[in-house]
N, C-alpha and C positions, 0 to 999 in steps of 0.2 A: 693518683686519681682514684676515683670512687670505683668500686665495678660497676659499670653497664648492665642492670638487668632487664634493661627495655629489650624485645626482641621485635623488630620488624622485617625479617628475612629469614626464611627458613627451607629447606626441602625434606620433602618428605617421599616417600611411596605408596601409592594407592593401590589398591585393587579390588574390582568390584568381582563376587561370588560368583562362581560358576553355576551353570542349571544344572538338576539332578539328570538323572539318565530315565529313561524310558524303561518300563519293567516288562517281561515279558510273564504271563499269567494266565490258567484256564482256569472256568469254574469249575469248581471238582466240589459238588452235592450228592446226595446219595442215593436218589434215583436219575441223577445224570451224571453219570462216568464220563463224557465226552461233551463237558460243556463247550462254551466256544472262548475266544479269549478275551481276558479282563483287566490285564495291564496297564497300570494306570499312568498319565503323565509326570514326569522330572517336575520337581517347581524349579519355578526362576531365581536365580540368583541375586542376591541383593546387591543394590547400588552406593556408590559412594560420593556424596551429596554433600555439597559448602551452603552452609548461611551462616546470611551477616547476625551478627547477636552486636545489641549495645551493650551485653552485658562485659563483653572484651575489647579490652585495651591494648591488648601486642597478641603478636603470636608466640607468647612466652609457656602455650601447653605444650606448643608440637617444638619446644626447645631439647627436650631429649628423646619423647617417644616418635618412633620418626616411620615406624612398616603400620599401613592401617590394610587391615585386609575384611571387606564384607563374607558374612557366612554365604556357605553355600547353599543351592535347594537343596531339599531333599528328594530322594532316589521314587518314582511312581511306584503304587501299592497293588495290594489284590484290587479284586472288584470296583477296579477303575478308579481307583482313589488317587488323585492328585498329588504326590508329596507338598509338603509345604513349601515354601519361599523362605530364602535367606532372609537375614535381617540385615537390614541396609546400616550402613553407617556415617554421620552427620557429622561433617567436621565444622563448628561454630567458628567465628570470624569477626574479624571489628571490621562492620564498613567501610570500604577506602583498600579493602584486601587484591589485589590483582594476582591472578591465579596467569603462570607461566611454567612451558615446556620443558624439559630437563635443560635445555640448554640457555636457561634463563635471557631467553630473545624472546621468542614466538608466544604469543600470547591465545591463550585459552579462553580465558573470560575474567569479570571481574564485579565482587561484589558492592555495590554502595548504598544500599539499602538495609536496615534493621530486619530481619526476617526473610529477604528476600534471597532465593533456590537457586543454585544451580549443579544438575545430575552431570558430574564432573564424570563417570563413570558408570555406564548402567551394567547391570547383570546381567548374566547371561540365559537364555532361554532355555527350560526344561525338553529334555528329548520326547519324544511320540513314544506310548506305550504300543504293545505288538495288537489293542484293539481299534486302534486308526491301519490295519495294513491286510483285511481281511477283504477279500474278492470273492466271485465266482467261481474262482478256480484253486482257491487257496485260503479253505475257512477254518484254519488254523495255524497262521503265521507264526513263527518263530522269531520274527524280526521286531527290534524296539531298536531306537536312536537315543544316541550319547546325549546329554547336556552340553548347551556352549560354557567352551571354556575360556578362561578372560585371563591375558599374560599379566596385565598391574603395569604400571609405569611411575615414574621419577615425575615429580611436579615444585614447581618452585611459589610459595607462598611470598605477595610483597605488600606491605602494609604501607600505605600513603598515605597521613591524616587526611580529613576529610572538612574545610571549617571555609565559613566567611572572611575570613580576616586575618592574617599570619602576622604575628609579632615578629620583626626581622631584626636580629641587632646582636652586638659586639657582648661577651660575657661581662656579666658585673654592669648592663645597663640601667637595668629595672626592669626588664620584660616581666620576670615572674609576678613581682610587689604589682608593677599594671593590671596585670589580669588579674590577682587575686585582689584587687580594689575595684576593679569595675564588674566582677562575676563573683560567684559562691566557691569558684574553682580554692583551693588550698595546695598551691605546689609551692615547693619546700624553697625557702628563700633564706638567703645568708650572702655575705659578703667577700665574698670569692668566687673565683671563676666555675663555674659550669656546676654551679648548684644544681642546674635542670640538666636529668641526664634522659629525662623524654618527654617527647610532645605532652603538654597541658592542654584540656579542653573545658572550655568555659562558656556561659550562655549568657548574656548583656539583652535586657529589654530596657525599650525607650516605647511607651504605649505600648500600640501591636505589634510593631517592629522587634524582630527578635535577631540575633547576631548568633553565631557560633565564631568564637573566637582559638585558635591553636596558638599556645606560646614555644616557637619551634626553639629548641636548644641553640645557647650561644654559636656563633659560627667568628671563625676566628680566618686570621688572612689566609689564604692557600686552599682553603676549607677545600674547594674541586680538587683539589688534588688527594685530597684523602689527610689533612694534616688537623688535629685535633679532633672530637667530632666528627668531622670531613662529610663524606656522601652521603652516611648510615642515614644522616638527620636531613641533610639539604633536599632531598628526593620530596619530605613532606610539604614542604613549599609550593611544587606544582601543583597542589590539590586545594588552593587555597584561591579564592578569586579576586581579595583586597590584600593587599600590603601594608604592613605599618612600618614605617621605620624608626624604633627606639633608640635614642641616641643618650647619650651620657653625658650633661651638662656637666660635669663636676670639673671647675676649674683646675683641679690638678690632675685629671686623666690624661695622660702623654698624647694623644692625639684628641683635635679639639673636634666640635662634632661635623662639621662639613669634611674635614679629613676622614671620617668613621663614615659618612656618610657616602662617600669616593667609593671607601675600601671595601663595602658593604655591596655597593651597585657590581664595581668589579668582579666580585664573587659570584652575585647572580648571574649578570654574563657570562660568565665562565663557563660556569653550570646549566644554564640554558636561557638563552638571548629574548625567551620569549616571555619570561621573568619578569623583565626588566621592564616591559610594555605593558603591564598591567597597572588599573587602576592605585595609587598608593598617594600617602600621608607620609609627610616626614616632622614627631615631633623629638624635642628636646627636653628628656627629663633633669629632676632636680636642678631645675629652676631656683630654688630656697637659696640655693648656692651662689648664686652668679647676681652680681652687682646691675644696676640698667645700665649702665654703659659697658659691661661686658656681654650681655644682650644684643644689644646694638651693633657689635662689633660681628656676633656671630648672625643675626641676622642679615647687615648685607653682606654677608659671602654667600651666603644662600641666594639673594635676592640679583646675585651678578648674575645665578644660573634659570632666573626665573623660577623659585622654589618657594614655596610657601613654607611658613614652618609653624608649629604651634608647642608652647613652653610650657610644660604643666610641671608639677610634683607630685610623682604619687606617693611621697609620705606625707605631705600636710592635703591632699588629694586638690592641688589649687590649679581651675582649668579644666578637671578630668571630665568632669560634667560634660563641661561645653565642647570639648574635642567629640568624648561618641556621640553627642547632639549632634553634630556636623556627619559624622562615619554614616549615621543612619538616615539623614538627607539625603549622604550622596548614594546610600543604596535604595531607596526610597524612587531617587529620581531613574534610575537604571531602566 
């Protein structure tokens, strides 16, 4: 099999900058020997800060670089001068990112917005220089305070596509040739198993009605358990609010499609029950292949289970039309 370069899980460790320290300092001019004190404040330490960028697809940067550490402030100056502030550091992210505790449970936060913040880690605050500690009784303090300092912690990055519409089906369906016939998307199609080794995302308009569609990688029987593809890719499912289910008309594929279609539900079960209850479509590709009474034949097995079905081709593209014509009805009417 291919390698895997999709990365949707990774951990990393963060840590946001420490504040400089607080300086201790007199003016010392030349007709004042005995200035008073001018120690300037620590800056703040800089933070370490997630946004979502559409410009990324996995979290395949923080596949090897894995310690991010924010600079620190700088230490406060003479004449009250301020050290600077760390520079903060932006870890970018594909919407759909779920930011988790070291112990890959507890959840922190999660991004699903293009551009949109979140200060995963703030800096730590610069010390008092020794001219905040001056009194009446003490007009030349010796005293300045440390910068806070920030230990870093373990964090687990989890990438769930993010789409209207999840293509769900047996490797060597059609899912890919679908999507790249009904959107601009180009994922790599061939005739064997798990050509798609990560999520495709694609954009389908019908008028103003606009679709995002994810073609999740083939999932094969056992997938919950971790057997082919398995979890890495089933996860992107629950991010998804329509279902398609791509079935594989092709008369000589060993299981016919209401069987694919059994072993398909099963899996989502498996994986999470709530899957299953979600709005979906079940069509049957290469149609071109199948005779009308071998149509017939797979249609009522469907129809025992009250299932509607729709038979398109997406190589001679017969149907394809009128299947998203109907998807974007039913999201239309939502």
């Amino acid at each position: 099999m291919a390698k895997i370069s999709f990365i949707d899980e990774v951990k990393v460790f963060v840590k946001a900058g420490d504040g400089g320290d607080g300086r201790v300092g007199f003016r010392r001019e030349k007709f004042i020997p005995k200035g008073g004190p001018n120690g300037g404040d620590g800056g703040r330490g800089g933070d370490i800060i997630i946004e979502g960028s559409h410009h990324s697809s996995s979290l395949q940067d923080y596949r090897f670089k894995k310690h991010f550490r924010a600079k620190n402030g700088e230490h406060g100056g003479t004449w009250q001068k301020t050290g600077a502030n760390g520079e903060s550091i932006v870890l970018r992210v594909p919407p759909g990112t779920i930011i988790k505790a070291e112990d890959g449970e507890t959840l922190v936060g999660e991004i699903m917005a293009d551009q949109e913040r979140l200060v995963l880690e703030k800096g730590g605050k610069g010390g008092l220089g020794n001219m905040h500690f001056t009194s009446s009784t003490n007009q030349a303090p010796r005293r300045a305070t440390e910068g806070q300092k920030r230990e870093g912690r373990w964090i687990v990055l989890e990438l769930k596509i993010l789409s209207d519409l999840g293509l769900v089906g047996f490797p060597n369906a059609g899912k890919s040739t679908f999507l790249s016939t009904v959107t601009k998307a180009k994922p790599k199609i061939a005739n064997y198993p798990f050509t798609t080794l990560s999520p495709k995302i694609g954009v389908h308009r019908e008028g103003e009605s606009e679709l995002l569609i994810a073609d999740i990688p083939g999932i094969v029987e056992d997938a919950h358990l971790g057997t082919g593809l398995g979890l890495q890719f089933l996860r992107h499912i629950q991010r998804t609010s329509f279902l398609l289910y791509v079935l594989n008309g092709d008369p000589l594929e060993s299981k016919d499609p209401f069987d694919q279609y059994q072993a398909l539900f099963r899996e989502l079960e498996h994986f999470d029950r709530q899957l299953v209850t979600r709005p979906s479509k079940v069509v049957i590709n290469k149609m071109d292949l199948l005779s009308s009474e071998q149509r017939k034949k797979i249609q009522s097995r469907f129809a025992e289970k009250n299932l509607d079905i729709f038979f398109i081709s997406c190589k001679t593209n017969l149907h394809v039309d009128a299947l998203m014509q109907s998807i974007h009805e039913t999201f239309l009417q939502r």
